[in-house]
KOLKOLDREN-270020 format. One line per 4 residues: number of its first residue (from 1); their letters; for each residue x, y, z of N, C-alpha, C. Coordinates in steps of 0.2 Angstrom, whole numbers, padded with zeros to 4 digits. Layout:
! residues N
NUM> A> X/Y/Z/X/Y/Z/X/Y/Z  ...
This chain:
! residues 300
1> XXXX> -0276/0150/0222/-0274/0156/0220/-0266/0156/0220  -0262/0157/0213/-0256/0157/0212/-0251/0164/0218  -0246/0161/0218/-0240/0167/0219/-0241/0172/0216  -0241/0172/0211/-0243/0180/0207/-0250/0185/0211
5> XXXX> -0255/0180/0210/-0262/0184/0212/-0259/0186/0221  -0258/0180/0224/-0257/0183/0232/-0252/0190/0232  -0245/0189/0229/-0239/0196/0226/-0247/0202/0227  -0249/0203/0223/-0254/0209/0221/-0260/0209/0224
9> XXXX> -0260/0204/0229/-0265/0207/0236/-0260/0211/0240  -0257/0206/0242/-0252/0212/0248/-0250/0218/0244  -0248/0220/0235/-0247/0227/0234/-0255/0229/0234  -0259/0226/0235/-0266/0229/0233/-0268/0235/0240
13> XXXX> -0265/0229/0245/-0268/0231/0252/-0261/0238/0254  -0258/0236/0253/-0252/0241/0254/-0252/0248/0252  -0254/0248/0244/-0256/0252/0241/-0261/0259/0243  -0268/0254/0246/-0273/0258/0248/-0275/0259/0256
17> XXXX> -0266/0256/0260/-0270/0257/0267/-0268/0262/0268  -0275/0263/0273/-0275/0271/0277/-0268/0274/0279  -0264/0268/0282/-0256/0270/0288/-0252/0274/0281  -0254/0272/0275/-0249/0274/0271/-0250/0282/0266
21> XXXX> -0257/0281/0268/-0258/0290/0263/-0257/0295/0270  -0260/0294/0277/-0256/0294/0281/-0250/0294/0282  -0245/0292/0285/-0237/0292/0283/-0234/0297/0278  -0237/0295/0271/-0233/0300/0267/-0234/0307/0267
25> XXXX> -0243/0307/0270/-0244/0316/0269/-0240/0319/0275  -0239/0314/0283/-0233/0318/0285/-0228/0318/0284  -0225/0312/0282/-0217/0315/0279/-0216/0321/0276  -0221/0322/0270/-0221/0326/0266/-0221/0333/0270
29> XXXX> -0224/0334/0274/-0227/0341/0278/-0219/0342/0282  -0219/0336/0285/-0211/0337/0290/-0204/0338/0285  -0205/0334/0281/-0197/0336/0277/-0199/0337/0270  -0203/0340/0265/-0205/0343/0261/-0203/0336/0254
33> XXXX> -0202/0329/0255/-0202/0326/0253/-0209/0321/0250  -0208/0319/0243/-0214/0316/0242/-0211/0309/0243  -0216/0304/0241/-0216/0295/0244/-0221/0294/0239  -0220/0285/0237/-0223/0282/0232/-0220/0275/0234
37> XXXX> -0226/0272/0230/-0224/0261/0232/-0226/0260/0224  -0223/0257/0223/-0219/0255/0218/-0222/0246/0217  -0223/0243/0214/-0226/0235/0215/-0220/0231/0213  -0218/0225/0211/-0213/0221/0211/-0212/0221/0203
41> XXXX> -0219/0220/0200/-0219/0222/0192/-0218/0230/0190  -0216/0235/0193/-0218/0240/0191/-0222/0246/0193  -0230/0241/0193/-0236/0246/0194/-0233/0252/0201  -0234/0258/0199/-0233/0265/0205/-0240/0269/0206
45> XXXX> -0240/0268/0214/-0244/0271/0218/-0243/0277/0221  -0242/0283/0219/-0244/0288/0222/-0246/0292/0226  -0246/0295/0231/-0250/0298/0236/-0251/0307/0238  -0244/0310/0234/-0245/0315/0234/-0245/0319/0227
49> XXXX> -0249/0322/0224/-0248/0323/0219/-0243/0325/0213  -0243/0326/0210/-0234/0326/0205/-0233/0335/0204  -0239/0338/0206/-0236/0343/0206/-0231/0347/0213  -0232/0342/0217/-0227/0341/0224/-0219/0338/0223
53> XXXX> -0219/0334/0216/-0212/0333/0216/-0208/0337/0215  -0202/0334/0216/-0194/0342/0213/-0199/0344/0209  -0195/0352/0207/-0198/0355/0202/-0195/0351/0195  -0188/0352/0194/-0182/0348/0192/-0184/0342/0188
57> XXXX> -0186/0338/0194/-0188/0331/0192/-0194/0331/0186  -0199/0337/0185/-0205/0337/0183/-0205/0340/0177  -0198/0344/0175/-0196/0347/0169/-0190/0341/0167  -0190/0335/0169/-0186/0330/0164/-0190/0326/0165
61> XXXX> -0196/0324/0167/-0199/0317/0165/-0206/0322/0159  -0204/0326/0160/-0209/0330/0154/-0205/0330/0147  -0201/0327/0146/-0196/0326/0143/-0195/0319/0141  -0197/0318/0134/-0195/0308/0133/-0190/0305/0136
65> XXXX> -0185/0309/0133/-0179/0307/0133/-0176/0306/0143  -0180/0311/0146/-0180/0311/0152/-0184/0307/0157  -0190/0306/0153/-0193/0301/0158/-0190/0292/0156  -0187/0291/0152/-0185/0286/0151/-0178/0284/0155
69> XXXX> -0175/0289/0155/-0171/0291/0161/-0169/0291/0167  -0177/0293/0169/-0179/0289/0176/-0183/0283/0175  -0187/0282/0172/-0188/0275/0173/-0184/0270/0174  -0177/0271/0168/-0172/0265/0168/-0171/0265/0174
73> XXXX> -0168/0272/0178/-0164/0271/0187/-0167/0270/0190  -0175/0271/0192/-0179/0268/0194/-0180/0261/0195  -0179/0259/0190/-0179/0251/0187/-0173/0246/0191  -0167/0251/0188/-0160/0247/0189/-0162/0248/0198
77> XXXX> -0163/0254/0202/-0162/0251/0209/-0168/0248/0213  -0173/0248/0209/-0177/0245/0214/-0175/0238/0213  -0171/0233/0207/-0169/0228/0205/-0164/0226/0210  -0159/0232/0211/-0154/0229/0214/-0157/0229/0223
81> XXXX> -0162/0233/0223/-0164/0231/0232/-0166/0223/0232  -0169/0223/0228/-0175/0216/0230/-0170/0210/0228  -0165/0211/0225/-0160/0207/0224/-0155/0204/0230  -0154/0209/0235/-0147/0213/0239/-0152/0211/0245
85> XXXX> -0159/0214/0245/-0163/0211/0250/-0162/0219/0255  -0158/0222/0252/-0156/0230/0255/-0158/0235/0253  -0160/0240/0256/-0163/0248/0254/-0157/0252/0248  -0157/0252/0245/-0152/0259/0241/-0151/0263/0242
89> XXXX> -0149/0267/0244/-0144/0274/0241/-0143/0276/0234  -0147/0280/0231/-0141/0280/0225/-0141/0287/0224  -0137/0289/0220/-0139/0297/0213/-0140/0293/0208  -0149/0297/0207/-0150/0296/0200/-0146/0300/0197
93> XXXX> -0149/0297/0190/-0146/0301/0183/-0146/0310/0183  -0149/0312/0187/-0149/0319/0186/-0145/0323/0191  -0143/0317/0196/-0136/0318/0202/-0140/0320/0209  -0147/0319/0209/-0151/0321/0216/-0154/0313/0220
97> XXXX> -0152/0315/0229/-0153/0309/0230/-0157/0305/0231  -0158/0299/0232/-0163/0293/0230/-0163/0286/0234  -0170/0284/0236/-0169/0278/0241/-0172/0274/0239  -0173/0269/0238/-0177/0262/0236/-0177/0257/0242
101> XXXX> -0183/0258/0246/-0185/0253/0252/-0187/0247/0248  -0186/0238/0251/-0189/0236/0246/-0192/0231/0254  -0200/0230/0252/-0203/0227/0255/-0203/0219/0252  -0204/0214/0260/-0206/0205/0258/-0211/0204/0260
105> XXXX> -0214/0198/0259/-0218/0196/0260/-0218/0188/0261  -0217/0185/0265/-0216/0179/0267/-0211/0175/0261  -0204/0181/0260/-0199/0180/0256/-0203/0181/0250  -0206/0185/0249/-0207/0188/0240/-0206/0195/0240
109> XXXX> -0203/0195/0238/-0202/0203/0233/-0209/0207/0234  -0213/0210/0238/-0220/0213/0234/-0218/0220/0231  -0214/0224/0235/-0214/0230/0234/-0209/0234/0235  -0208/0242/0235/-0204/0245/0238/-0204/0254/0237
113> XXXX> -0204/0257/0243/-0205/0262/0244/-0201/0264/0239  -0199/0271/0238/-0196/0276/0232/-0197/0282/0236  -0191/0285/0238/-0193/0294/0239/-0186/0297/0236  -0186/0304/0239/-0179/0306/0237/-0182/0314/0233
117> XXXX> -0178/0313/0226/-0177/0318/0224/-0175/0324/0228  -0168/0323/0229/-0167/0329/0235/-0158/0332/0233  -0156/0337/0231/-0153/0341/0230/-0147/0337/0233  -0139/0336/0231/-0134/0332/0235/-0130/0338/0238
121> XXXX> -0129/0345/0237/-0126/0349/0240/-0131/0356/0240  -0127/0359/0245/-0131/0366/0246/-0133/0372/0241  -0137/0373/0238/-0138/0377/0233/-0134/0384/0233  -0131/0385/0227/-0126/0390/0225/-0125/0389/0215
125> XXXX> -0122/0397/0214/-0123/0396/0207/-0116/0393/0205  -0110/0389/0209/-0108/0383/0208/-0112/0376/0205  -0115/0375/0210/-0119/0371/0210/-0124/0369/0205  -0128/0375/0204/-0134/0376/0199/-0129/0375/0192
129> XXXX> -0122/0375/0188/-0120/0373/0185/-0118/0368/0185  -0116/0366/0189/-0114/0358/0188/-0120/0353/0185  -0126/0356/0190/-0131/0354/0186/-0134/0355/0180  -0132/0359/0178/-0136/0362/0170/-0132/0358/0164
133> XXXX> -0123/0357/0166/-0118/0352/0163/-0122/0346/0164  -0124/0343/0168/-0127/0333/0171/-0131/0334/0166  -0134/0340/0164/-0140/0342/0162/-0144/0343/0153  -0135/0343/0151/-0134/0347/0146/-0141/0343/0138
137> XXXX> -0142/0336/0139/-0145/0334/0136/-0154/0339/0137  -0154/0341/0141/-0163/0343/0143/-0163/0347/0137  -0169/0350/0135/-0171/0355/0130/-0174/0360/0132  -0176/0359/0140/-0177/0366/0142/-0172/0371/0146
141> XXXX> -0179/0376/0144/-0173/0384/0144/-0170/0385/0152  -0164/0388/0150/-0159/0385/0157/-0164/0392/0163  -0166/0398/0159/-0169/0401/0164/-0178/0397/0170  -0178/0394/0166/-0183/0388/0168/-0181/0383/0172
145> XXXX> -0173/0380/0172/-0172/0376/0173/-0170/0379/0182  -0166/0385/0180/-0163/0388/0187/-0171/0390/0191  -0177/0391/0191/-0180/0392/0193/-0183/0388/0197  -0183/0381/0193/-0188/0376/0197/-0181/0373/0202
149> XXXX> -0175/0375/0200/-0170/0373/0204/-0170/0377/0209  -0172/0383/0208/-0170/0388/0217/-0177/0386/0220  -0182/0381/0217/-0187/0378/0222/-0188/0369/0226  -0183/0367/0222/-0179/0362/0226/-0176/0360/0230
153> XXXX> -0177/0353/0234/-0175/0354/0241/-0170/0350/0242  -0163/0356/0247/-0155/0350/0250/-0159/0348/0254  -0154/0342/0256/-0156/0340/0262/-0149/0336/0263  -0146/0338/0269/-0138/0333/0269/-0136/0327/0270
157> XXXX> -0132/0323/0269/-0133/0315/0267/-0134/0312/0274  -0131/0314/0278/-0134/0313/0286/-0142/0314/0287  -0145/0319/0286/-0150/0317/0287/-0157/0314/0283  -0152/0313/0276/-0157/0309/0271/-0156/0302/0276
161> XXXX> -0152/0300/0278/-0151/0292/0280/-0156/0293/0284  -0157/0296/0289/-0162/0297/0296/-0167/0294/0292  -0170/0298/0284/-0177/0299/0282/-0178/0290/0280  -0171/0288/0276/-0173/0282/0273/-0174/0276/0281
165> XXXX> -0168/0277/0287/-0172/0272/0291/-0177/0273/0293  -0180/0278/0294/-0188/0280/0294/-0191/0275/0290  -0190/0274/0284/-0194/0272/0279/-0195/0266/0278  -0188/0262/0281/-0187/0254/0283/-0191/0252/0287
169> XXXX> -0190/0256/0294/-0196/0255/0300/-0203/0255/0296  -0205/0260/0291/-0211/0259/0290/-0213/0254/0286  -0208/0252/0282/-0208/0245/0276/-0209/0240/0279  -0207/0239/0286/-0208/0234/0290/-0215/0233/0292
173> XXXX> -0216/0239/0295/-0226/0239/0297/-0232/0237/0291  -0228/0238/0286/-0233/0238/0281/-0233/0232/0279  -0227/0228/0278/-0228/0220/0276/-0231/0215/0280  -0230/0218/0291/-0232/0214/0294/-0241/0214/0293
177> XXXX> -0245/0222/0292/-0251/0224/0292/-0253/0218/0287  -0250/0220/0278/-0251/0214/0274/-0252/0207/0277  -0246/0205/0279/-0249/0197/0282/-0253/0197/0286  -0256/0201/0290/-0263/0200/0296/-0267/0200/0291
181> XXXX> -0268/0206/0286/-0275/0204/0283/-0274/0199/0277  -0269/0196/0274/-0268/0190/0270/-0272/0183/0273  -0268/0184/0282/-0271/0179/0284/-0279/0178/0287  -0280/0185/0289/-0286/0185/0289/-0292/0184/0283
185> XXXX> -0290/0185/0277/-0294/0183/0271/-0294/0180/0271  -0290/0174/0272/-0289/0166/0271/-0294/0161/0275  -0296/0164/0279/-0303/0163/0282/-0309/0166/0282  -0308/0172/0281/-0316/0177/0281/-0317/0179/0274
189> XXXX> -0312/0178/0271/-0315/0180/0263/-0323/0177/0260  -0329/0180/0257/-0332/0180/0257/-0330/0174/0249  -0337/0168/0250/-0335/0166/0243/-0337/0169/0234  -0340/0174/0237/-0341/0176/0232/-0338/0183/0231
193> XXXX> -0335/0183/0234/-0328/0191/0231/-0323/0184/0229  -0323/0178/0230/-0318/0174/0228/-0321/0172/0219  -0327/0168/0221/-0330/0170/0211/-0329/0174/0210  -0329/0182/0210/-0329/0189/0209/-0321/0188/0206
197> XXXX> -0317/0188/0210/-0309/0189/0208/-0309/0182/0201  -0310/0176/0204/-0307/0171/0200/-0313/0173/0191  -0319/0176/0192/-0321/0177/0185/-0317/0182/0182  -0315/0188/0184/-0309/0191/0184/-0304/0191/0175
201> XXXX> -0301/0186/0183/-0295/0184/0180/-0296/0178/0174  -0302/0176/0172/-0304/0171/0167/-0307/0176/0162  -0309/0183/0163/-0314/0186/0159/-0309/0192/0157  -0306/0195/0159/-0303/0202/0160/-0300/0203/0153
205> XXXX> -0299/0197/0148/-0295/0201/0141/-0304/0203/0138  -0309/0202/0140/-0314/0201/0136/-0318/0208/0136  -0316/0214/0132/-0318/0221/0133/-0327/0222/0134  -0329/0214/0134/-0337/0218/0137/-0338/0215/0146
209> XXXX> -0333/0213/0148/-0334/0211/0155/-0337/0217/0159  -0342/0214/0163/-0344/0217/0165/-0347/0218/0173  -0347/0222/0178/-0349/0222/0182/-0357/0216/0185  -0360/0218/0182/-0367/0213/0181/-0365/0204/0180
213> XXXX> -0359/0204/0176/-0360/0196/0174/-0356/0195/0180  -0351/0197/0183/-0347/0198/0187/-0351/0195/0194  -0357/0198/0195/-0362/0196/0202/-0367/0192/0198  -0368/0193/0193/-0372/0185/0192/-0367/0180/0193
217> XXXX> -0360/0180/0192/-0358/0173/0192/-0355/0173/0201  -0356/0180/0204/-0355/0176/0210/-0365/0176/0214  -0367/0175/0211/-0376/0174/0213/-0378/0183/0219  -0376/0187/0215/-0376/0193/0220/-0380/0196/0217
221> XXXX> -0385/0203/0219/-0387/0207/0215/-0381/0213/0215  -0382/0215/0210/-0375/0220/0206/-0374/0225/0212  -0377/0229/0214/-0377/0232/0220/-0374/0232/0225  -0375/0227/0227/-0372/0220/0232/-0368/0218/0232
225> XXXX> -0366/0217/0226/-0359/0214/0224/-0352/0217/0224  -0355/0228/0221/-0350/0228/0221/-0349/0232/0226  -0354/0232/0230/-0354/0233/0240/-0348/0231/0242  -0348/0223/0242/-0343/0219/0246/-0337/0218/0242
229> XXXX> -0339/0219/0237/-0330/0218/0233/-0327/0226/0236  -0329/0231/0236/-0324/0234/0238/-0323/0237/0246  -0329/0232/0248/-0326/0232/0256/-0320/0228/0256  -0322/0223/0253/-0318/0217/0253/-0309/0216/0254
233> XXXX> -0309/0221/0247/-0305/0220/0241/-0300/0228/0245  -0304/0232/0245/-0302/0241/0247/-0302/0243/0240  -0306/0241/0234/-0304/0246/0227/-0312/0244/0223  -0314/0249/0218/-0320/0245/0215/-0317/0239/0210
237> XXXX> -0323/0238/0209/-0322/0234/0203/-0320/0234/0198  -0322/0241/0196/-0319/0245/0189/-0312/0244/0191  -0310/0248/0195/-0303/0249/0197/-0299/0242/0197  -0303/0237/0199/-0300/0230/0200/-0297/0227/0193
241> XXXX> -0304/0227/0189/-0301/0226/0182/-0296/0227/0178  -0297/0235/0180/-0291/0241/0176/-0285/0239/0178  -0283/0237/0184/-0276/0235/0186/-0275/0228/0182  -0278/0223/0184/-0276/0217/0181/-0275/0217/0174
245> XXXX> -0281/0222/0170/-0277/0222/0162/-0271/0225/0160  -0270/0232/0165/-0263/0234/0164/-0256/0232/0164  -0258/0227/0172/-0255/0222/0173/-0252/0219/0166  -0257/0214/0163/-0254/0210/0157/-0252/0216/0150
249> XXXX> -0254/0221/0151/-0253/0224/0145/-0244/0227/0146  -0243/0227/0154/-0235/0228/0155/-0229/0222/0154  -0232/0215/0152/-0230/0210/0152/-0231/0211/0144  -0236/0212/0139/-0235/0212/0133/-0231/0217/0130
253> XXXX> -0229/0223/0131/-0227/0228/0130/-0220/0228/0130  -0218/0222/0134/-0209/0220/0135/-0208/0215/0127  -0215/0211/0124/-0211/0210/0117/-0213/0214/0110  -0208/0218/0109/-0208/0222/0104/-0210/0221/0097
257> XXXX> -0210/0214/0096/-0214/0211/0092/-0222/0212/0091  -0226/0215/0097/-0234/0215/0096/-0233/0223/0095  -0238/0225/0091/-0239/0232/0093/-0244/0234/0099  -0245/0242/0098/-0249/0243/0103/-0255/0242/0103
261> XXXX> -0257/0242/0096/-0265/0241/0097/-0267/0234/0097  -0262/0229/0096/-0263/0224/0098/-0266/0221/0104  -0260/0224/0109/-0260/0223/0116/-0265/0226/0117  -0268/0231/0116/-0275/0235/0120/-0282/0233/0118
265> XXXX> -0281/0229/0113/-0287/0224/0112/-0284/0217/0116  -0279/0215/0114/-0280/0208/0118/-0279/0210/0129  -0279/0215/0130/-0280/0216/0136/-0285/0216/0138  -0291/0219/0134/-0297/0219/0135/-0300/0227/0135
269> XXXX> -0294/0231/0133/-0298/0238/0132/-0300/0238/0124  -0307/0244/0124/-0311/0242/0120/-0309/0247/0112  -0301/0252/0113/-0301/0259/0110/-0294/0260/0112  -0291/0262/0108/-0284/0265/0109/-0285/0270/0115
273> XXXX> -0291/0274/0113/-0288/0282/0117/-0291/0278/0126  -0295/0273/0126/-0297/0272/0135/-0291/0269/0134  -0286/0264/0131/-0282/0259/0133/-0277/0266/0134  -0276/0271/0133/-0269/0276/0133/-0270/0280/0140
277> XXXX> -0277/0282/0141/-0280/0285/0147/-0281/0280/0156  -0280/0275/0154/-0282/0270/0160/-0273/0268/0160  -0269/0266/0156/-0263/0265/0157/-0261/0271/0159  -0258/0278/0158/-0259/0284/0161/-0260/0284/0169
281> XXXX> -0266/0284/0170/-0269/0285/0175/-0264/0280/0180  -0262/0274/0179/-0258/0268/0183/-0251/0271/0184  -0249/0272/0178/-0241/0271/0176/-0238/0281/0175  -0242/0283/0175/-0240/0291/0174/-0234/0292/0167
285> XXXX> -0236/0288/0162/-0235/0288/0157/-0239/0284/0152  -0238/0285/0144/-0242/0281/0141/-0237/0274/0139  -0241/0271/0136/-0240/0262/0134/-0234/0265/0131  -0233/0268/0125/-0227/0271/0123/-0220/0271/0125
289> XXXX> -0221/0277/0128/-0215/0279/0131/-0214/0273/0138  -0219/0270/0143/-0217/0265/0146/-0213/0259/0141  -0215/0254/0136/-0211/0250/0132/-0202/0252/0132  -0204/0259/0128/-0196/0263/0127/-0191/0265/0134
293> XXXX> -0195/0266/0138/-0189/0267/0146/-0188/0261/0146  -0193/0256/0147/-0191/0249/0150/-0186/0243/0145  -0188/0244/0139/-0182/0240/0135/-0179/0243/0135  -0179/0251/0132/-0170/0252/0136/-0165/0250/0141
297> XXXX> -0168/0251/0146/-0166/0248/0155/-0164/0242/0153  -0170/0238/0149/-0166/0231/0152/-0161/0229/0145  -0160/0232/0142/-0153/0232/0136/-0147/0234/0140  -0149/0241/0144/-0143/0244/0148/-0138/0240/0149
């Protein structure tokens, strides 16, 4: 198993452990803040819905030109944590504040929490223009804008630091959890979630892969096999695949020379509309507008 592959067990397992959809529903409930992890390539995991984020936040990534926006700051600080080996602070682009935990993993880069979106001063109708000026590029109606702003949360820069060392401590538990069950696979892993993975990764550009061929070639009945892949693993098998081809479809989407429908056949999706719906589902945006934030960013 490459460095690559083991990177994306530890984001796999981080992703879907119980401590962390736990953790973030009570952050969320304690300080009205949402939480997200973030993978080293990109890939973002979720746990609170999007209709929980800033209001603000959710009337500018509705917005091209806005979710590229975030994407690039997104991008540049989660760059400079895993760089620095340090949590950030920053203001994004819309001037609301923001933290970028970055998780290791026996010195790899896996991951790194994300929260924030939080008001940098006390709301007032000073304030709410200064905002709407940071703002002046958005296309929505300033009566809209003021709305989802008088449902936005301050919180004082004191005790946004409280929230982000909270986050570090919990950055911590989560890469020590990763290495216990890293190393525990490394002996209990079944050999046939290991065929399972490795035919995968041999098959996954090939749009008729499929679950069946998947437990013939680990000698399993289909049933069974994908019993234990998703004990195994903590995700189905569909799900396993969908990430891995996303994975590479985000990796071909950085050269502007293939189009899109290229990459969604040589990914192994079998149709533009499932390759636009399954990307979506990963990345909370399409193939599209992912390429456009991301080579932006890195021209920046």
């Amino acid at each position: 198993m490459n460095t690559d592959q083991i990177t994306n067990m530890d984001f796999d397992h981080m992703a879907n452990s119980p401590e962390l959809t736990e953790f973030t529903a009570i952050l969320h409930r304690l300080t009205g803040l949402t939480m997200g992890l973030r993978s080293e390539s990109g890939v973002v995991r979720r746990k609170i819905a999007e209709t929980e984020w800033n209001p603000v936040c959710r009337l500018i990534r509705a917005d091209s030109a806005g979710l590229r926006r975030c994407l690039a700051c997104n991008q540049r600080h989660q760059s400079l944590a895993a760089k620095s080996g340090a949590s950030q602070f920053y203001f994004c682009h819309a001037g609301f504040q923001d933290v970028s935990v970055p998780i290791f993993a026996l010195g790899r880069h896996v991951a790194a929490i994300f929260s924030g979106q939080v008001l940098r001063e006390p709301k007032s109708p000073a304030a709410f223009r200064r905002l709407r000026k940071r703002l002046a590029w958005l296309k929505a109606p300033t009566r809209d804008l003021r709305a989802a702003y008088d449902r936005a949360i301050y919180m004082p820069r004191k005790q946004f630091a409280s929230v982000m060392r909270l986050l570090e401590l919990f950055a911590r538990q989560l890469c020590e959890s990763a290495q216990r069950i890293r190393n525990l696979e490394a002996t209990l892993e079944r050999v046939e979630v290991r065929r399972g993975r490795e035919f995968v990764e041999s098959r996954f550009r090939d749009a008729s892969l499929c679950l069946n061929d998947a437990a013939r070639h680990a000698c399993l009945a289909p049933a069974h096999f994908s019993h234990v892949f998703r004990q195994t693993t903590g995700t189905s098998f569909t799900r396993f695949v969908q990430a891995r081809r996303v994975a590479e479809a985000k990796k071909q989407l950085m050269d502007e020379r293939k189009t899109i429908t290229d990459i969604c056949f040589a990914c192994g999706f079998n149709s533009l509309t499932h390759f636009n719906r399954v990307f979506r589902a990963f990345e909370h945006s399409s193939p599209r507008q992912y390429r456009e934030a991301h080579v932006s960013a890195r021209r920046a």
